[in-house]
C-alpha positions in Angstrom: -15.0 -6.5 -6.9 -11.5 -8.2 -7.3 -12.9 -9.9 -10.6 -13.3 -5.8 -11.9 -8.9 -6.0 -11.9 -8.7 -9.3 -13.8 -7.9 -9.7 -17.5 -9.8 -11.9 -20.1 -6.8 -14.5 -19.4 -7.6 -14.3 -15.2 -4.0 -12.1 -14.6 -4.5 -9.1 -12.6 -4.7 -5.7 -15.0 -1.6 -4.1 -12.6 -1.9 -0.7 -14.7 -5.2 -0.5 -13.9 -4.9 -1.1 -10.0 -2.2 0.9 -10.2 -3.9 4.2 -11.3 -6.1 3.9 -8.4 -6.6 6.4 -5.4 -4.3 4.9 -2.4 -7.4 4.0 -0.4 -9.6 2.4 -3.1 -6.2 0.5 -3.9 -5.6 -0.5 -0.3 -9.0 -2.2 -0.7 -8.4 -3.7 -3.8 -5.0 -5.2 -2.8 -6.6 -6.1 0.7 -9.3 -8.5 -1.0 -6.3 -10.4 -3.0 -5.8 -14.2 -2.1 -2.5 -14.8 -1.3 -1.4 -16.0 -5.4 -2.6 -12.6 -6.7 0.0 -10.7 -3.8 2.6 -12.0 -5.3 1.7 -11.6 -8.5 1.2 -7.9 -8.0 4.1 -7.3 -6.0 6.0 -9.3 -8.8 5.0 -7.2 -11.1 5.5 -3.4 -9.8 8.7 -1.8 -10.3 10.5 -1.0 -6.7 12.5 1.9 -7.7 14.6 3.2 -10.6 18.0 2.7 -9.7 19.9 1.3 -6.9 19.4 3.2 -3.6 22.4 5.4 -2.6 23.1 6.2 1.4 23.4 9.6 1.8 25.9 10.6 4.9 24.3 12.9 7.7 25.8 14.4 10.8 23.0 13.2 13.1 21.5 9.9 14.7 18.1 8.3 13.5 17.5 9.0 17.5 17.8 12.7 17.0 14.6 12.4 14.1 12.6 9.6 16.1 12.5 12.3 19.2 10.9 14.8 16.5 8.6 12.9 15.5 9.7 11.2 12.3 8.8 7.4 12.0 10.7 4.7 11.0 9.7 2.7 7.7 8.7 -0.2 9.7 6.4 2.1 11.7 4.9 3.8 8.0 4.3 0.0 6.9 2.5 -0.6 9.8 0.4 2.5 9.9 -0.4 1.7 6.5 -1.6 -1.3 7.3 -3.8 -0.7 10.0 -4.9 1.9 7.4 -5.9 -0.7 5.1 -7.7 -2.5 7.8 -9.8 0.1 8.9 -10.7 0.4 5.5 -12.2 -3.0 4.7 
């Protein structure tokens, strides 16, 4: 399946793998060996600009005990996610 995502030259095709649906994508990305993870993560762009904090008058305690997540929490759901998928 993984070889489906190479290119002639044995690079991944990132466009391609990108334009997946997020679960076929998790289980593309869950099958890479450890080489083509970096390479993929090398190559997708992280954001468009610098992030900017934006000033709030309430504590990230106040959102936890309504049931927002942190992002360490979201990585780790997506993960398990990802596993489930396999």
């Amino acid at each position: 399946m993984i070889m489906d995502f190479l290119k002639e030259d044995g690079s991944l095709d990132i466009e391609r793998i990108r334009k997946l649906p997020h679960d076929e994508k998790c289980h593309v990305i869950g099958r890479f060996t450890r080489e083509q993870i970096e390479e993929y993560f090398s190559k997708c762009p992280v954001s468009h600009g610098p992030i900017k904090p934006v000033k709030v008058n309430y504590k990230m305690e106040d959102l936890l005990a309504k049931g927002w997540m942190t992002a360490e929490q979201l990585l780790n759901m997506i993960r398990e996610k990802c596993k489930e998928d396999k």
